[in-house]
PyMOL Python script that loads the backbone (N, CA, C, O; Angstrom):
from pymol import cmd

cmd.read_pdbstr("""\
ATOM      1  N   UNK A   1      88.027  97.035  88.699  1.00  0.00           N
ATOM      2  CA  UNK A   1      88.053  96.235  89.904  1.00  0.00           C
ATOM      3  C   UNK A   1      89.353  96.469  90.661  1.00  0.00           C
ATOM      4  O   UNK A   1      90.179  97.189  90.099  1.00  0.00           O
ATOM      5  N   UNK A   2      89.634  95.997  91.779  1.00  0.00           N
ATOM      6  CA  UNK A   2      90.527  96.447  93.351  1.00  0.00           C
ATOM      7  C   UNK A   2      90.771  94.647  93.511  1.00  0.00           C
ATOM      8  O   UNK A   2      90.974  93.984  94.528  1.00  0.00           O
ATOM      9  N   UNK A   3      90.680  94.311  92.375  1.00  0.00           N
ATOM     10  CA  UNK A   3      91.231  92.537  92.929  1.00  0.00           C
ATOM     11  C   UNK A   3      90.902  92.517  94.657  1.00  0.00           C
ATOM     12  O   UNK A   3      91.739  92.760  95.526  1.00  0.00           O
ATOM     13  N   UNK A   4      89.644  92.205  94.853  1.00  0.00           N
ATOM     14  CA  UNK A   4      89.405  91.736  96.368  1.00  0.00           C
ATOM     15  C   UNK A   4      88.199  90.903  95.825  1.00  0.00           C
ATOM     16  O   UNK A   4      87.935  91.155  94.649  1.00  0.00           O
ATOM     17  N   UNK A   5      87.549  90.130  96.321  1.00  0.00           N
ATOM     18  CA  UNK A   5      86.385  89.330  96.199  1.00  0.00           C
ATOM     19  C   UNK A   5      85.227  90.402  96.457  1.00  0.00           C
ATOM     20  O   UNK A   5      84.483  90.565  95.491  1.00  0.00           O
ATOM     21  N   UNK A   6      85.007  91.004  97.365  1.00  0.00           N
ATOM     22  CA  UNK A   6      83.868  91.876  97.557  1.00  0.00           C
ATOM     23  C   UNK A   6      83.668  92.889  96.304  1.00  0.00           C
ATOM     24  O   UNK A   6      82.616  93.489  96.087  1.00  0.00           O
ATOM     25  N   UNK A   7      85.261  93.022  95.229  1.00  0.00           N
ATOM     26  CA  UNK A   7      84.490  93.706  94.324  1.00  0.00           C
ATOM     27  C   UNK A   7      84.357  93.029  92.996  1.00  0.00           C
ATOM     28  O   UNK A   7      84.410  93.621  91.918  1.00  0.00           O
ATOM     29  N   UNK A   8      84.174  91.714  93.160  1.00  0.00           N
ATOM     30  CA  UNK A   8      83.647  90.505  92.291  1.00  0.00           C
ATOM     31  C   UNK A   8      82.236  90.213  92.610  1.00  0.00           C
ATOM     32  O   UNK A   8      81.477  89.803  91.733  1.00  0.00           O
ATOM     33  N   UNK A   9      81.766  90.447  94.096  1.00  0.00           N
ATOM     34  CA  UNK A   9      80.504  90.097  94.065  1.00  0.00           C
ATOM     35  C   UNK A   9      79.716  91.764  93.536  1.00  0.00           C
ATOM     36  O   UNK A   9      78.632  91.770  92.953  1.00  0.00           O
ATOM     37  N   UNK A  10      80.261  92.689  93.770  1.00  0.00           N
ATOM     38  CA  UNK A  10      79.720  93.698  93.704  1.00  0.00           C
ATOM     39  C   UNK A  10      79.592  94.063  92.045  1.00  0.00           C
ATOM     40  O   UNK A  10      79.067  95.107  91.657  1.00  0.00           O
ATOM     41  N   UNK A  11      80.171  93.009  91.110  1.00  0.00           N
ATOM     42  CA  UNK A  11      79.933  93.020  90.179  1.00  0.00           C
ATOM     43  C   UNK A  11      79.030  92.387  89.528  1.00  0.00           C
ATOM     44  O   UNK A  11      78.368  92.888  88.618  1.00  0.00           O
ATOM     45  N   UNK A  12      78.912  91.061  90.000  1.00  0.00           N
ATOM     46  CA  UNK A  12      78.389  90.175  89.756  1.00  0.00           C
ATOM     47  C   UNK A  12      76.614  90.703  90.152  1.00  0.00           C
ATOM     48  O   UNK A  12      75.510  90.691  89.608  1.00  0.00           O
ATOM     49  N   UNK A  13      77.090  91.026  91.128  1.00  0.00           N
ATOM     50  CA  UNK A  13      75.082  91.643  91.843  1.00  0.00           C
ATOM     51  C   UNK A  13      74.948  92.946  90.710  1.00  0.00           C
ATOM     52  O   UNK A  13      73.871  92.817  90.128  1.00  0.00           O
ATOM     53  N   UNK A  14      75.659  94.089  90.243  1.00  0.00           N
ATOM     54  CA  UNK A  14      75.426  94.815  88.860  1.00  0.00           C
ATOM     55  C   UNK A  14      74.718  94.259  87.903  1.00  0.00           C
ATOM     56  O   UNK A  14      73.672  94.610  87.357  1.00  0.00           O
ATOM     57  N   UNK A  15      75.732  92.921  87.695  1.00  0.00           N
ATOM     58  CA  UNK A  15      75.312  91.882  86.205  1.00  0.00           C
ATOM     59  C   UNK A  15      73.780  91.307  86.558  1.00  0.00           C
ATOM     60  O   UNK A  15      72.936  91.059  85.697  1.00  0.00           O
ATOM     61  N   UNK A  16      73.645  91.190  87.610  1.00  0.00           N
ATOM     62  CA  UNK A  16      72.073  90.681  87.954  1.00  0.00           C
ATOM     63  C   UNK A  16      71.024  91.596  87.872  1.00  0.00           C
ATOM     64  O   UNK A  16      69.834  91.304  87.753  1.00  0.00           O
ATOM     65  N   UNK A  17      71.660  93.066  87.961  1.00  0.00           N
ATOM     66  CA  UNK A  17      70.790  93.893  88.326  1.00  0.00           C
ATOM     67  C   UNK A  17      70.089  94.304  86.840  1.00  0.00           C
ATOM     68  O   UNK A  17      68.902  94.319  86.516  1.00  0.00           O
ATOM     69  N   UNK A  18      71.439  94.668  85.989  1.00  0.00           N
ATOM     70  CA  UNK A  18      70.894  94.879  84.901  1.00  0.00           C
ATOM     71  C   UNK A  18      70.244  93.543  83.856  1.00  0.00           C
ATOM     72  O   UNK A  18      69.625  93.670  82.800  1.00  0.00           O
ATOM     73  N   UNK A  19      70.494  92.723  84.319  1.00  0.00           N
ATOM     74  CA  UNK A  19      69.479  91.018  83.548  1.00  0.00           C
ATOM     75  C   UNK A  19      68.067  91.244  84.251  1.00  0.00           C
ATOM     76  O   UNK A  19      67.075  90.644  83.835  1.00  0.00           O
ATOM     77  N   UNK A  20      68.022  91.844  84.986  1.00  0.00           N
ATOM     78  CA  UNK A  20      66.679  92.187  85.596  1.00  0.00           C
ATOM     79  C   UNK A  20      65.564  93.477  85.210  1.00  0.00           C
ATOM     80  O   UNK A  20      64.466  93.790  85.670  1.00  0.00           O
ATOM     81  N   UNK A  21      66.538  94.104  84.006  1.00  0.00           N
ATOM     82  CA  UNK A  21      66.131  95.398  83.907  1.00  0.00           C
ATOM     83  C   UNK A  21      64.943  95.003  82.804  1.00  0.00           C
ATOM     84  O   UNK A  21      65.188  94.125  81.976  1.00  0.00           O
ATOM     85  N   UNK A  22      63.688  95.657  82.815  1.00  0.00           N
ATOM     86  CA  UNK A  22      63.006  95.636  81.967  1.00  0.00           C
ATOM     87  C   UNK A  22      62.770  96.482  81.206  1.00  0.00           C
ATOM     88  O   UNK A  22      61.905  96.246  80.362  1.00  0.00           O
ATOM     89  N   UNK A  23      63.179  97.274  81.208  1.00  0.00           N
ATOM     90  CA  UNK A  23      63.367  98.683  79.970  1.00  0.00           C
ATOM     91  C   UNK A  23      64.629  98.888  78.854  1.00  0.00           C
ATOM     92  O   UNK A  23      65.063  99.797  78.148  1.00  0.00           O
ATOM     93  N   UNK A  24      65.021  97.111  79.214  1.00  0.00           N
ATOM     94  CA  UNK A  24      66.567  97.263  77.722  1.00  0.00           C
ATOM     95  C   UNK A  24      65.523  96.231  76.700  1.00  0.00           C
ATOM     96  O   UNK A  24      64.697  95.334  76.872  1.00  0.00           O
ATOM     97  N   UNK A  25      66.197  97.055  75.454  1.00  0.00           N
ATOM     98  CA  UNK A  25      65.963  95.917  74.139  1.00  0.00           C
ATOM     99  C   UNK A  25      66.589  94.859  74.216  1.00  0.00           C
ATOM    100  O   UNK A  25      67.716  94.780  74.705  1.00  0.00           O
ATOM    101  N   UNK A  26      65.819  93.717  73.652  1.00  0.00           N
ATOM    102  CA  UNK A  26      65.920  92.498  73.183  1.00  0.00           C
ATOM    103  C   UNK A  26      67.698  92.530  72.910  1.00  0.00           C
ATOM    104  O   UNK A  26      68.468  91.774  73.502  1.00  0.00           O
ATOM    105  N   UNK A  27      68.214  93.774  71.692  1.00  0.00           N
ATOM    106  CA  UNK A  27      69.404  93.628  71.402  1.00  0.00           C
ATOM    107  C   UNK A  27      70.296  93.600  72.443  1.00  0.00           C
ATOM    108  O   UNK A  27      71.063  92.645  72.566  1.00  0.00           O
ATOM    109  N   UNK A  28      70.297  95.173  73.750  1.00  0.00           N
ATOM    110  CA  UNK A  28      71.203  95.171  74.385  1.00  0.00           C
ATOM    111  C   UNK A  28      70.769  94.234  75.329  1.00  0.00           C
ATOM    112  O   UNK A  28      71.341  94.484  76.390  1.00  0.00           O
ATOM    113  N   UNK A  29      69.825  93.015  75.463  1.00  0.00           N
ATOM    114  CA  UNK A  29      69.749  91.844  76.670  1.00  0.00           C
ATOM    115  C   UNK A  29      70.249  91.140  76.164  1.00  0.00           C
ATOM    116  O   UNK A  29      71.084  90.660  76.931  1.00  0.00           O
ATOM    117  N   UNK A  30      70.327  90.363  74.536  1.00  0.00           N
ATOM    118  CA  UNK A  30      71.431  89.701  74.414  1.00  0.00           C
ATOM    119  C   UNK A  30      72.638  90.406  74.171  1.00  0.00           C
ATOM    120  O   UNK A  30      73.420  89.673  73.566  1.00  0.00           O
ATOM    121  N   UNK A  31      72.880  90.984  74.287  1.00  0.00           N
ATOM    122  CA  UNK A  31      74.435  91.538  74.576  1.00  0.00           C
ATOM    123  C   UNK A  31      74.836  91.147  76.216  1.00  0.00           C
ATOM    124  O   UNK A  31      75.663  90.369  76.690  1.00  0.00           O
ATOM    125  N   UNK A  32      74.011  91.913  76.723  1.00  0.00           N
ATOM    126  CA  UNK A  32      74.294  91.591  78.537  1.00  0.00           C
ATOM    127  C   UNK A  32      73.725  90.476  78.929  1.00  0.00           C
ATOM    128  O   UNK A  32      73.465  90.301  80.120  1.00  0.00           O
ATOM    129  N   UNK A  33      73.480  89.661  78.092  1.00  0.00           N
ATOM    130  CA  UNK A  33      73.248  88.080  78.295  1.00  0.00           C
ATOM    131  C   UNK A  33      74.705  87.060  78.280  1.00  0.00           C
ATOM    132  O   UNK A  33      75.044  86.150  79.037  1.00  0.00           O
ATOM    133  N   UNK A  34      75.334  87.624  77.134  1.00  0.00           N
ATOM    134  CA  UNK A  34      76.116  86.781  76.439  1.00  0.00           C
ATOM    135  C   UNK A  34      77.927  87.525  77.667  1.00  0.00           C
ATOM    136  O   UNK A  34      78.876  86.870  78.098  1.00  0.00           O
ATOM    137  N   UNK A  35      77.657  88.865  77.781  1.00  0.00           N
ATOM    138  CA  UNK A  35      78.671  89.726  78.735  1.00  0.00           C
ATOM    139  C   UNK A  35      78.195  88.571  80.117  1.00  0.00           C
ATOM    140  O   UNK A  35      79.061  87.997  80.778  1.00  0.00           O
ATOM    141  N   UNK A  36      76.755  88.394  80.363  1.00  0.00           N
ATOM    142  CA  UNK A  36      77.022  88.245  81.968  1.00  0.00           C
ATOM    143  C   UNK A  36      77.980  86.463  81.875  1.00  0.00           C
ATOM    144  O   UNK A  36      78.775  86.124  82.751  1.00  0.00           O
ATOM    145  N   UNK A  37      77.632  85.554  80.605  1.00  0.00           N
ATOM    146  CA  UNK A  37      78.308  83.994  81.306  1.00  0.00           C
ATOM    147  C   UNK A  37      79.797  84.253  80.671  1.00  0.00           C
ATOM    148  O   UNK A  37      80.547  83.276  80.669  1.00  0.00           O
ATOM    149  N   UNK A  38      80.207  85.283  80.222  1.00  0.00           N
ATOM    150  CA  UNK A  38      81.984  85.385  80.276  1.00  0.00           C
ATOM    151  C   UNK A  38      82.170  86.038  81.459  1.00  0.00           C
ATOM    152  O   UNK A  38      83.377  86.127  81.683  1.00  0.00           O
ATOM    153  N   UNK A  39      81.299  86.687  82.576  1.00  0.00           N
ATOM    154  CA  UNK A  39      81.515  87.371  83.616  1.00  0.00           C
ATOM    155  C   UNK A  39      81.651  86.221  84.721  1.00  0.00           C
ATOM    156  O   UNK A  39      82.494  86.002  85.591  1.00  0.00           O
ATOM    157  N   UNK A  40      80.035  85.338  84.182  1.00  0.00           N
ATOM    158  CA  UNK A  40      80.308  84.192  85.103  1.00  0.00           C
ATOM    159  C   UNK A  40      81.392  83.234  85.483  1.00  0.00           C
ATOM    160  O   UNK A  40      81.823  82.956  86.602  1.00  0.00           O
ATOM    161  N   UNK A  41      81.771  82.746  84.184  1.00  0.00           N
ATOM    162  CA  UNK A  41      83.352  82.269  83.671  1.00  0.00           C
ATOM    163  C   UNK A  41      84.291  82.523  84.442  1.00  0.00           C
ATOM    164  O   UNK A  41      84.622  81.843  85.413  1.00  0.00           O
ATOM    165  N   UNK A  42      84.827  83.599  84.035  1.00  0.00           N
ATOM    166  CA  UNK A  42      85.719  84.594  84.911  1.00  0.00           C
ATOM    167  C   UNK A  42      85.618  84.530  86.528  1.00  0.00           C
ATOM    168  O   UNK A  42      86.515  84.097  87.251  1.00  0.00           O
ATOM    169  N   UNK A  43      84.228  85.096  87.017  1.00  0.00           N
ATOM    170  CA  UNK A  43      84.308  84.985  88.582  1.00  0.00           C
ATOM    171  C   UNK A  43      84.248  83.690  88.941  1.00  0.00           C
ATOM    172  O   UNK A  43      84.247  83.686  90.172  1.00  0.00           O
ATOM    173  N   UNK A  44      84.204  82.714  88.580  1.00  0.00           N
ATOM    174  CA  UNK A  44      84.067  80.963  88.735  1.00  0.00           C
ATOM    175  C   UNK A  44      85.256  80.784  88.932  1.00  0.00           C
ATOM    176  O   UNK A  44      85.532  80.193  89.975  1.00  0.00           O
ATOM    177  N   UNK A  45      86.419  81.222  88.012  1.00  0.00           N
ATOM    178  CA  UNK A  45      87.508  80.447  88.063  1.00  0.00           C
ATOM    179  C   UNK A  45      88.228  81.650  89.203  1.00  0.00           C
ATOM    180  O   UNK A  45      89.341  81.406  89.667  1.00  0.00           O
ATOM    181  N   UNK A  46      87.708  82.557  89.475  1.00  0.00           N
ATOM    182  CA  UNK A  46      88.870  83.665  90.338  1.00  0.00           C
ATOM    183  C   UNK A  46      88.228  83.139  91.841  1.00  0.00           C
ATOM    184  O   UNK A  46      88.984  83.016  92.805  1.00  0.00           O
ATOM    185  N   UNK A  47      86.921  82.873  91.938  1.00  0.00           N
ATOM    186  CA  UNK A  47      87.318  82.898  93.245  1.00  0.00           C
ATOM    187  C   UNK A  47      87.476  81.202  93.515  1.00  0.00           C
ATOM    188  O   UNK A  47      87.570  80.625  94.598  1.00  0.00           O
ATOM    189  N   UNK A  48      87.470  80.713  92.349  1.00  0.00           N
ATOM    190  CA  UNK A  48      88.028  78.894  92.710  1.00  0.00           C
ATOM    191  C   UNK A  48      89.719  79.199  93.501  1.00  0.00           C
ATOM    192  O   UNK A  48      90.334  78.758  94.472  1.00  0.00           O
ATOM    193  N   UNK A  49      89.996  80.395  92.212  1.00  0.00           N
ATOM    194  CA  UNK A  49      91.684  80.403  92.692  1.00  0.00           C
ATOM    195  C   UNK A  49      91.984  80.966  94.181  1.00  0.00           C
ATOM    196  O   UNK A  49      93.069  80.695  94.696  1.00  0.00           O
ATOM    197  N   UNK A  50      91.025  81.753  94.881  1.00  0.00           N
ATOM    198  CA  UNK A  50      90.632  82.581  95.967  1.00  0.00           C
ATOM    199  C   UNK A  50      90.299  81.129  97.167  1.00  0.00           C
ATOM    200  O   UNK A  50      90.983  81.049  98.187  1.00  0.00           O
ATOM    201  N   UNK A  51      89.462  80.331  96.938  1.00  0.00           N
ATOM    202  CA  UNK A  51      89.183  79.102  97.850  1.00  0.00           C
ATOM    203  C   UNK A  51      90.662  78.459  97.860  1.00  0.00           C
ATOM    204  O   UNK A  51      91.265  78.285  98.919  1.00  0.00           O
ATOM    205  N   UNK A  52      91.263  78.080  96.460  1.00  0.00           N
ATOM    206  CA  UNK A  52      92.477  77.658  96.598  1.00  0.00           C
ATOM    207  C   UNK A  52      93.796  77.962  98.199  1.00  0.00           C
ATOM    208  O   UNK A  52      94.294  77.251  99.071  1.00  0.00           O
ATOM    209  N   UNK A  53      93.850  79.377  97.813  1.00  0.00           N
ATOM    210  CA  UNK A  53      94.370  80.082  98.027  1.00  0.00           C
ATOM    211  C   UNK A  53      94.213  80.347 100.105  1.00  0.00           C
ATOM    212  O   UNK A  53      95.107  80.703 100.873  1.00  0.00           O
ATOM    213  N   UNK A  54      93.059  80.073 100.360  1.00  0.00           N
ATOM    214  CA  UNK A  54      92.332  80.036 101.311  1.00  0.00           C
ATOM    215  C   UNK A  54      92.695  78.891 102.488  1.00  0.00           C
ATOM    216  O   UNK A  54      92.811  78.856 103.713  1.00  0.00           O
ATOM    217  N   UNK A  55      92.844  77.627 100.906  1.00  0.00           N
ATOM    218  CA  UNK A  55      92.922  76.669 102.126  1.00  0.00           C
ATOM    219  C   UNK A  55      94.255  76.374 101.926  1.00  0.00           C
ATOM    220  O   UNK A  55      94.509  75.290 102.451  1.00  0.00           O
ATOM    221  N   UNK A  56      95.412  76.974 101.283  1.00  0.00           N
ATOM    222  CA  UNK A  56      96.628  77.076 101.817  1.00  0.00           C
ATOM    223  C   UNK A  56      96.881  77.806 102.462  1.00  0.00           C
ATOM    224  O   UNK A  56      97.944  77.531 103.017  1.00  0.00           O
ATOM    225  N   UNK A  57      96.396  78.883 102.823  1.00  0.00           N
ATOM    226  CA  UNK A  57      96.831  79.726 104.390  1.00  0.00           C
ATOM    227  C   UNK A  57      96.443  78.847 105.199  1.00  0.00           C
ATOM    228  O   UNK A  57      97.378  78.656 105.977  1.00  0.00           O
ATOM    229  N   UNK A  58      95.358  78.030 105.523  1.00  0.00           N
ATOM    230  CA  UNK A  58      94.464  77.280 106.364  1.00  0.00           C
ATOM    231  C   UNK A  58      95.113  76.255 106.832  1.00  0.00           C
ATOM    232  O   UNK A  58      94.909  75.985 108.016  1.00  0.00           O
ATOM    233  N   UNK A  59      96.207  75.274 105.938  1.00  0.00           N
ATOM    234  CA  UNK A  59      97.006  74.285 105.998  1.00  0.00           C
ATOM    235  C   UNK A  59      98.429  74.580 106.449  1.00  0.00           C
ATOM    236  O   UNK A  59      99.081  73.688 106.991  1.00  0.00           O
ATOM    237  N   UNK A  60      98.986  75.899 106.231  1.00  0.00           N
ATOM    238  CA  UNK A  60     100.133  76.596 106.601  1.00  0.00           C
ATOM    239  C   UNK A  60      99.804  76.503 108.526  1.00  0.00           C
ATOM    240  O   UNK A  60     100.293  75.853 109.450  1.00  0.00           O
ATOM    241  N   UNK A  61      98.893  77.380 108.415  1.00  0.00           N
ATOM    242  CA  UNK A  61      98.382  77.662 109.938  1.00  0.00           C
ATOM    243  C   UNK A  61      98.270  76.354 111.159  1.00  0.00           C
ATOM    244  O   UNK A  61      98.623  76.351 112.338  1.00  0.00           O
ATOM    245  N   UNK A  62      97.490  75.069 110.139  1.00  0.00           N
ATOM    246  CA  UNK A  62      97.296  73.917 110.760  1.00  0.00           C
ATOM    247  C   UNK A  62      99.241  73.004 110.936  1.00  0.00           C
ATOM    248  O   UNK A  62      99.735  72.501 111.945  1.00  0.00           O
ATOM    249  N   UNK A  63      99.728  73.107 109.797  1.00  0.00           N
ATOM    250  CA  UNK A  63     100.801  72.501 110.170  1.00  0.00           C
ATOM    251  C   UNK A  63     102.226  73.275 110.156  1.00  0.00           C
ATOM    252  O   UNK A  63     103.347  72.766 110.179  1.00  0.00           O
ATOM    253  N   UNK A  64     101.844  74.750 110.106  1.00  0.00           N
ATOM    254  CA  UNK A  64     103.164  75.674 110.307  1.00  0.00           C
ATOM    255  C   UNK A  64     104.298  75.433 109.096  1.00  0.00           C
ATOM    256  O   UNK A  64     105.515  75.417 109.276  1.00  0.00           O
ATOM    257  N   UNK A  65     103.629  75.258 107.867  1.00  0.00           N
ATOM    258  CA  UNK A  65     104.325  75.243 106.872  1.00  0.00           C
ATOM    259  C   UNK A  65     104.172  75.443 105.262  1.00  0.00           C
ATOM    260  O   UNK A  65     104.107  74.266 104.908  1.00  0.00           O
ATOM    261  N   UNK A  66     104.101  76.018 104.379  1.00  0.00           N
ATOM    262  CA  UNK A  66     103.700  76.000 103.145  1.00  0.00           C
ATOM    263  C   UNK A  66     104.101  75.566 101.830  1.00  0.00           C
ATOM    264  O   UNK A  66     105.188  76.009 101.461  1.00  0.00           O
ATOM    265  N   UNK A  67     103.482  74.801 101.030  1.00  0.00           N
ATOM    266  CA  UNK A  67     104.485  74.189  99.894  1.00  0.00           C
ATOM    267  C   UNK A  67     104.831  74.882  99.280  1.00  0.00           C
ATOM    268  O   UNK A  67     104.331  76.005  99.329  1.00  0.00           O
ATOM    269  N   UNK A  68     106.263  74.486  98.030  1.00  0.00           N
ATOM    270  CA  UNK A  68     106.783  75.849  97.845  1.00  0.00           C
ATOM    271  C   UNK A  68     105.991  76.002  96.511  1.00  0.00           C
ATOM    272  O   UNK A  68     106.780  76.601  95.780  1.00  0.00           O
ATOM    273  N   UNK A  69     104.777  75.761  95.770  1.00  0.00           N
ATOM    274  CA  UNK A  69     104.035  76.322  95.275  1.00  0.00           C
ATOM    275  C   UNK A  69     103.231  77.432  95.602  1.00  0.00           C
ATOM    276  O   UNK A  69     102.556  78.010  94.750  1.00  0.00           O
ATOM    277  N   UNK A  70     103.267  77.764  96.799  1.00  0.00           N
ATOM    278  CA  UNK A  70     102.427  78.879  97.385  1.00  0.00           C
ATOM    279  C   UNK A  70     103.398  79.817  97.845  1.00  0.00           C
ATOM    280  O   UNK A  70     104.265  79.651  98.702  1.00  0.00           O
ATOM    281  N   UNK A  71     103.079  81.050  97.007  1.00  0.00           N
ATOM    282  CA  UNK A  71     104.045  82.178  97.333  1.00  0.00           C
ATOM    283  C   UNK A  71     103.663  83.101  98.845  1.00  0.00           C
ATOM    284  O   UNK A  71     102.688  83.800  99.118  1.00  0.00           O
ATOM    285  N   UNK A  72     104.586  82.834  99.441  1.00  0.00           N
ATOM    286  CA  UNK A  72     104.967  83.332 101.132  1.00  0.00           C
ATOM    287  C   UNK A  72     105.793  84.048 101.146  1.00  0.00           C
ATOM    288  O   UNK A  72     106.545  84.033 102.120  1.00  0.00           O
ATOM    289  N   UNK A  73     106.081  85.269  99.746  1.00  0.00           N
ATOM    290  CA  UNK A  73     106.600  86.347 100.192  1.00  0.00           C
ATOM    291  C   UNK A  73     106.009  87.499 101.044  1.00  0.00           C
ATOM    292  O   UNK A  73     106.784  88.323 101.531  1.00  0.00           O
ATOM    293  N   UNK A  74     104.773  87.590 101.232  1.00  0.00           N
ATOM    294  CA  UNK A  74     104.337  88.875 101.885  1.00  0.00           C
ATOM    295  C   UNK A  74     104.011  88.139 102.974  1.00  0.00           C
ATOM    296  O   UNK A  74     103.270  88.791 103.709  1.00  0.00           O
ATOM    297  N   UNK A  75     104.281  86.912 103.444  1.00  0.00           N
ATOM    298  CA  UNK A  75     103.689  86.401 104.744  1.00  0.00           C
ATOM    299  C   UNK A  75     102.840  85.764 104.816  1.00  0.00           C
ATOM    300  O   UNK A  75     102.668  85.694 103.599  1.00  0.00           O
ATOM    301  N   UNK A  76     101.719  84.900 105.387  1.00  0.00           N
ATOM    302  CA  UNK A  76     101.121  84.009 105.576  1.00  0.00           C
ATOM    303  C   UNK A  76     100.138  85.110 106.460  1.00  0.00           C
ATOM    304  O   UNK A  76     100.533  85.409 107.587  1.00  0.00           O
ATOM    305  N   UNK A  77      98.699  85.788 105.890  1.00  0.00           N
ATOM    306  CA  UNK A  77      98.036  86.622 106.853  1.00  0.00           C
ATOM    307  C   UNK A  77      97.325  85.461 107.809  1.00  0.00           C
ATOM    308  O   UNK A  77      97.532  84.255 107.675  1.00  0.00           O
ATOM    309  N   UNK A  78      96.369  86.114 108.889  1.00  0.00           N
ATOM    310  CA  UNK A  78      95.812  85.226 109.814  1.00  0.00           C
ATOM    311  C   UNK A  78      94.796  85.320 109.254  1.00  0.00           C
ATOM    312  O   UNK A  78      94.482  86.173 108.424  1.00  0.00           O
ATOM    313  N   UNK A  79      93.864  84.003 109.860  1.00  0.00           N
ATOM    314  CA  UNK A  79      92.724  83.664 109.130  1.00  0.00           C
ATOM    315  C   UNK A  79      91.960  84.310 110.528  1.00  0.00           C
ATOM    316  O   UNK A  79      92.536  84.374 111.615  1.00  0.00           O
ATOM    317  N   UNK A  80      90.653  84.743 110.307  1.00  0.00           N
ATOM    318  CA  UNK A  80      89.785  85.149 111.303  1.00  0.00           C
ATOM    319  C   UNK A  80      89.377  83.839 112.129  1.00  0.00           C
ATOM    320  O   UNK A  80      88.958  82.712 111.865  1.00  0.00           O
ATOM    321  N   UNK A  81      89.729  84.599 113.298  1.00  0.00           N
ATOM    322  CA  UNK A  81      89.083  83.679 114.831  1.00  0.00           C
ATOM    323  C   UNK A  81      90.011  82.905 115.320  1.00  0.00           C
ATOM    324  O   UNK A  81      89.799  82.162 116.278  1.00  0.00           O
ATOM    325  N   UNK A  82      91.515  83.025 114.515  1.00  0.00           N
ATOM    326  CA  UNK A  82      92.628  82.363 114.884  1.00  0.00           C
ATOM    327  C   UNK A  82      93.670  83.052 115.193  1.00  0.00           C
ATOM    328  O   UNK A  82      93.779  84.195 114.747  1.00  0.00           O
ATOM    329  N   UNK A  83      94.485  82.592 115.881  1.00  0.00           N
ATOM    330  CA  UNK A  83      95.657  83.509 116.321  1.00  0.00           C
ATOM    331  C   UNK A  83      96.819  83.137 115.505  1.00  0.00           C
ATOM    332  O   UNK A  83      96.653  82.097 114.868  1.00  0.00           O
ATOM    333  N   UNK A  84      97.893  83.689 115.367  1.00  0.00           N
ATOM    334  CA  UNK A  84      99.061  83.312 114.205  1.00  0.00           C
ATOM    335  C   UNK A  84     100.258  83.107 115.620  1.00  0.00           C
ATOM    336  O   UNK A  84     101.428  82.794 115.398  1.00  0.00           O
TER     337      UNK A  84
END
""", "prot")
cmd.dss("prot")
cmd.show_as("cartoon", "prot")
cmd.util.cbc("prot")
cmd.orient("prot")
């Protein structure tokens, strides 16, 4: 993965693709049964941290400031349809 969300969903739609496959054994479906809800797990909590993350740019933007829990070394990017 490229840590971006688009290649979390592009994983996630893989993991569906192959739970859909009807030509795996019983064995390797529970295998890619038990792989897809640690996948689920995982993308649950990354893009929770991603919404997080979202609506502190969002709150920066609204009141021109960020708490110092939110790291604003590379800048504060613009959110689409808004101007900075």
């Amino acid at each position: 993965m490229k840590n971006k969300v688009s290649d979390v969903r592009d994983h996630l739609v893989a993991m569906l693709e192959s739970l859909g496959d009807d030509n795996t054994s019983l064995e390797k479906m529970a295998q890619t049964i038990e792989r897809a809800k640690a996948t689920s797990l995982v993308a649950t909590t990354y893009i929770a941290a991603v919404k997080v993350e979202l609506d502190a740019i969002e709150l920066h933007h609204e009141v021109g400031r960020t708490t110092v829990a939110v790291d604003t070394q590379q800048g504060t990017p613009a959110l689409p349809g808004r101007r900075q």
